[in-house]
N, CA, C and O atoms as a MOPAC input file, in Angstrom:
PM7 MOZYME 1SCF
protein

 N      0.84500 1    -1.16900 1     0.00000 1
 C      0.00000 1     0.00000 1     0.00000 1
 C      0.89800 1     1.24300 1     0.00000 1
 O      1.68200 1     1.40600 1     0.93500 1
 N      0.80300 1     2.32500 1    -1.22900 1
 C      1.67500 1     3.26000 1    -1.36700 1
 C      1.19700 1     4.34400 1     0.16000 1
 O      0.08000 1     4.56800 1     0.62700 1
 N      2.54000 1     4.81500 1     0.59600 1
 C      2.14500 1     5.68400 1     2.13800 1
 C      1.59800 1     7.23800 1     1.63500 1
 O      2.17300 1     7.97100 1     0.83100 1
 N      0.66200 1     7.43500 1     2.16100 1
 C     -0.18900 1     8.82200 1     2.22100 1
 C      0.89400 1     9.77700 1     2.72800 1
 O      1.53100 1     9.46400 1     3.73400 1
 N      1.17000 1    11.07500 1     2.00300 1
 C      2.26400 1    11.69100 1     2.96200 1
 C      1.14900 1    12.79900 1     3.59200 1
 O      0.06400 1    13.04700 1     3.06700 1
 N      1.55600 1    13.27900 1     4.57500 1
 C      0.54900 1    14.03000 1     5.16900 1
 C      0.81000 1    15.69400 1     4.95100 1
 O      1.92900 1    16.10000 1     5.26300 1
 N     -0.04800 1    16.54600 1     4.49800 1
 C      0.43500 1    17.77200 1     4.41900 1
 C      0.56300 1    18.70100 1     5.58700 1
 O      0.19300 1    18.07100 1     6.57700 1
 N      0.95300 1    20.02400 1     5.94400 1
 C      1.28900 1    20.28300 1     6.83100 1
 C     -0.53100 1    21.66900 1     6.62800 1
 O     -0.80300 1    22.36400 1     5.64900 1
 N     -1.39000 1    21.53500 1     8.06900 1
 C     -2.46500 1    22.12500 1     7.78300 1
 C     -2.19900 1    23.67900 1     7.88200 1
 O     -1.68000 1    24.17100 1     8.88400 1
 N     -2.57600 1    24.40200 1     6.81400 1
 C     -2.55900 1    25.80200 1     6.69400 1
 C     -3.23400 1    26.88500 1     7.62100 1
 O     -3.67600 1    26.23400 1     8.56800 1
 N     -3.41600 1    27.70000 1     7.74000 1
 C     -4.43100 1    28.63900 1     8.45200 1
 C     -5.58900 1    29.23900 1     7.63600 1
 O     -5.42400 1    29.42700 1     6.43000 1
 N     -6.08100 1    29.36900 1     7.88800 1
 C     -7.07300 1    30.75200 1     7.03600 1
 C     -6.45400 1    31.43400 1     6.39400 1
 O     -6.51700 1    31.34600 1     5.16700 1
 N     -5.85700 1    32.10700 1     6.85800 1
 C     -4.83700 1    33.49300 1     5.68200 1
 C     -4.07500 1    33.06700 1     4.88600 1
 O     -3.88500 1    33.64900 1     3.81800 1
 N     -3.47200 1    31.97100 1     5.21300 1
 C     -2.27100 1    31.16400 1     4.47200 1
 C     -2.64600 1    31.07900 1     2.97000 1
 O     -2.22700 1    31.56700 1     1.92000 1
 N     -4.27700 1    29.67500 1     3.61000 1
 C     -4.71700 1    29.71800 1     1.95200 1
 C     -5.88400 1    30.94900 1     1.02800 1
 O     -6.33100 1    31.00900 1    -0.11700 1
 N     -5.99200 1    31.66300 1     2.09900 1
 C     -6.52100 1    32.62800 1     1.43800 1
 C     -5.36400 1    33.82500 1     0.62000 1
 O     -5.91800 1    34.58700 1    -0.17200 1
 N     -4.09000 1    33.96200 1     0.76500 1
 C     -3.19800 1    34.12500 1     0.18400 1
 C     -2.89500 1    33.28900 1    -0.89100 1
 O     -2.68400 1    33.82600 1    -1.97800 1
 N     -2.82900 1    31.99700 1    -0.78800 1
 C     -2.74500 1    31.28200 1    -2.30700 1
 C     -3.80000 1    31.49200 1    -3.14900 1
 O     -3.66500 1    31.42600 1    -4.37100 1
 N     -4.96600 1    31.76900 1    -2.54500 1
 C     -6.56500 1    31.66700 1    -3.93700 1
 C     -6.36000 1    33.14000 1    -4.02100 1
 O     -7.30200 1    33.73200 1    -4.54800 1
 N     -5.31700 1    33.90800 1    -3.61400 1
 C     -5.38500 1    35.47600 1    -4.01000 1
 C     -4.31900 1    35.42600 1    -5.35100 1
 O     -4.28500 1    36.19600 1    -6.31000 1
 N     -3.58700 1    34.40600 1    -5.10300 1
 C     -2.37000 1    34.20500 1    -5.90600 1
 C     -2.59000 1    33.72100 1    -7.04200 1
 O     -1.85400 1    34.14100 1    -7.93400 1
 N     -3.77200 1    32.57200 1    -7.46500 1
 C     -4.05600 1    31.72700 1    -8.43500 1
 C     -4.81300 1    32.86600 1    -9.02100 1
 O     -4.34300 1    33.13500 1   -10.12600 1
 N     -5.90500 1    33.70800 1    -8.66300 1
 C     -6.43600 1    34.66400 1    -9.33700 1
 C     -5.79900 1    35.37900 1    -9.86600 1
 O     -5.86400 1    35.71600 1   -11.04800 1
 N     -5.08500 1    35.71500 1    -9.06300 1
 C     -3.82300 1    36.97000 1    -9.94200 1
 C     -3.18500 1    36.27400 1   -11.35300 1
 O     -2.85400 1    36.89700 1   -12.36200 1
 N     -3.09400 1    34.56400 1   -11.10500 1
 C     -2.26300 1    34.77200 1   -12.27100 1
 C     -3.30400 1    34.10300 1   -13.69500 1
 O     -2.98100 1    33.76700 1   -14.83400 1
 N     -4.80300 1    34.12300 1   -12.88900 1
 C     -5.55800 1    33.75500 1   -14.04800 1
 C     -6.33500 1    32.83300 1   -13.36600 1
 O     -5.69200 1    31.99700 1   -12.73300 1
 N     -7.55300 1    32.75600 1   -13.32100 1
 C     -7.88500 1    31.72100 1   -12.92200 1
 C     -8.44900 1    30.35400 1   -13.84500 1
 O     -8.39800 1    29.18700 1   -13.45700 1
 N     -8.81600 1    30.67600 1   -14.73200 1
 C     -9.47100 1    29.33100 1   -15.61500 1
 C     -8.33400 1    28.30200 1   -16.03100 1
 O     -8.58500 1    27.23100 1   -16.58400 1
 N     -6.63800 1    28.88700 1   -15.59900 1
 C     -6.22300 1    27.66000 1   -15.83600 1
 C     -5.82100 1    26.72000 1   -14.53300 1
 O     -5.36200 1    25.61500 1   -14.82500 1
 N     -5.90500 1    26.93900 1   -13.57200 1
 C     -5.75900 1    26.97600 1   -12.11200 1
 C     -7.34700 1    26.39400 1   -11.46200 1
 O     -7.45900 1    26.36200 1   -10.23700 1
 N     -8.25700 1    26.05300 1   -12.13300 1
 C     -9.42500 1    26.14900 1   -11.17000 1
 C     -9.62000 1    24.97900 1   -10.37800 1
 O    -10.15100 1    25.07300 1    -9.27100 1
 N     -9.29800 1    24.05200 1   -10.76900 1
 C     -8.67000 1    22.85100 1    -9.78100 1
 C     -8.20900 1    22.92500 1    -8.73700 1
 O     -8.71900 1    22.28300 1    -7.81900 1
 N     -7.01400 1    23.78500 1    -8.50600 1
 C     -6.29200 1    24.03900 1    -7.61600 1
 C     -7.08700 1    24.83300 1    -6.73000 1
 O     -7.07500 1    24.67000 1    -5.51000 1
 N     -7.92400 1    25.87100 1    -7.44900 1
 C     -8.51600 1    26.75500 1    -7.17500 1
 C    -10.07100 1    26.52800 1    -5.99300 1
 O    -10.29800 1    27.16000 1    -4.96100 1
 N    -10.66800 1    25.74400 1    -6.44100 1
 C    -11.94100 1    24.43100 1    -5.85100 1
 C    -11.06700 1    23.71200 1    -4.66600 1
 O    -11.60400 1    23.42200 1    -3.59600 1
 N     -9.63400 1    23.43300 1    -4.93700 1
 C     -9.12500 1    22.73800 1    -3.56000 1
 C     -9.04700 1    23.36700 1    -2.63000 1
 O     -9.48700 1    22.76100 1    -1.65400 1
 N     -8.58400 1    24.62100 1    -2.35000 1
 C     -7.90100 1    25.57100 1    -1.89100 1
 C     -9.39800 1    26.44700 1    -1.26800 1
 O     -9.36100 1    26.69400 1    -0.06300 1
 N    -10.24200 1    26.75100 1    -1.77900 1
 C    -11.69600 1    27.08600 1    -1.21300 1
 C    -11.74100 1    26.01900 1    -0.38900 1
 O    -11.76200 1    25.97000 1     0.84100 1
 N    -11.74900 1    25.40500 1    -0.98100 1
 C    -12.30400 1    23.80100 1     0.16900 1
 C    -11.73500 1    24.09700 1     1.70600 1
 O    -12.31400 1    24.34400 1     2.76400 1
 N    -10.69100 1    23.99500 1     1.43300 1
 C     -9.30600 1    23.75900 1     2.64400 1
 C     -9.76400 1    24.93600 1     3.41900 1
 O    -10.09300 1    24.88000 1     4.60400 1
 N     -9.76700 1    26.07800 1     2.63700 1
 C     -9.67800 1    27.74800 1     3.35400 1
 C    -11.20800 1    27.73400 1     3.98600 1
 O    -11.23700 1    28.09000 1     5.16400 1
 N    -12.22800 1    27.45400 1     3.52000 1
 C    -13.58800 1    27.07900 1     4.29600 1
 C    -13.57000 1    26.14100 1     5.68900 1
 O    -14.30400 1    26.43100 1     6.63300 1
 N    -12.55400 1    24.85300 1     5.73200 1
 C    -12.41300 1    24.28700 1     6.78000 1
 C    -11.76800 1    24.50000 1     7.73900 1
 O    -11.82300 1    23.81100 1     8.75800 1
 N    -11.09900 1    25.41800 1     7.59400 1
 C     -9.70600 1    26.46300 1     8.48600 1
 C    -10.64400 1    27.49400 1     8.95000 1
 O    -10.62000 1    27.75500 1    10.15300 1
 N    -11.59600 1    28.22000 1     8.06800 1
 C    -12.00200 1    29.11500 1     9.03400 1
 C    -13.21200 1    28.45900 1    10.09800 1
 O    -13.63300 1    29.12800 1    11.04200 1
 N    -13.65500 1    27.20800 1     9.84000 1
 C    -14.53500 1    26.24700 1    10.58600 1
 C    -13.89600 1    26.07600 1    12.05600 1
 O    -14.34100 1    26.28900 1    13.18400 1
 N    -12.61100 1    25.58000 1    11.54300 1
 C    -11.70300 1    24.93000 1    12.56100 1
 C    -11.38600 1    26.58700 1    13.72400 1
 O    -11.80900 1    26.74600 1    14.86900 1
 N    -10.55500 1    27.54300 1    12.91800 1
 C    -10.57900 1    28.59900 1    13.60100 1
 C    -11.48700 1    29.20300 1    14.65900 1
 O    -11.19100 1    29.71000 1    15.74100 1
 N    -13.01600 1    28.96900 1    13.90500 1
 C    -13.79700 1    29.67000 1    14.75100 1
 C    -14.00000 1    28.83100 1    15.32700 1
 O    -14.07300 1    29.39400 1    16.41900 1
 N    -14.24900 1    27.39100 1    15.61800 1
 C    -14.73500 1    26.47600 1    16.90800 1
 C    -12.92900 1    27.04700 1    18.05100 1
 O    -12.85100 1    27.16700 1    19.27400 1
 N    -12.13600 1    27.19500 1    17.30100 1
 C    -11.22100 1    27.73200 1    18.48400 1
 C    -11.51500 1    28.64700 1    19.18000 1
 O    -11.17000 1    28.59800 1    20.36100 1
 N    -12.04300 1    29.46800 1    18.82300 1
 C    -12.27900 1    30.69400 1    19.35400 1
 C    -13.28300 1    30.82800 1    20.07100 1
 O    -13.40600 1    31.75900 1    20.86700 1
 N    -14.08300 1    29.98300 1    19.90400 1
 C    -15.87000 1    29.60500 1    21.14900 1
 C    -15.08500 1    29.31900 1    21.71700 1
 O    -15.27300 1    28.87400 1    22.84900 1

């Protein structure tokens, strides 16, 4: 079974700095990346705010 490497989890700003970045450089060729990166940045600010209750 090939090993899963694990990524290191971002913050809110982190990836909201990268989907600022993919726009800048265009988005229709990037939108993949682009759909991941919403994803991630939606669950960070989930995660964030249950920190903060």
């Amino acid at each position: 079974m090939p090993e899963t490497i694990e990524m290191p989890r971002l913050t809110a700003a982190e990836l909201n700095e990268q989907i600022r970045v993919l726009v800048r450089r265009g988005l229709p060729a990037a939108a993949e990346e682009y759909q991941r990166l919403v994803v991630a940045w939606a669950e960070a600010m989930r995660a964030e705010q249950a920190l903060a209750a």
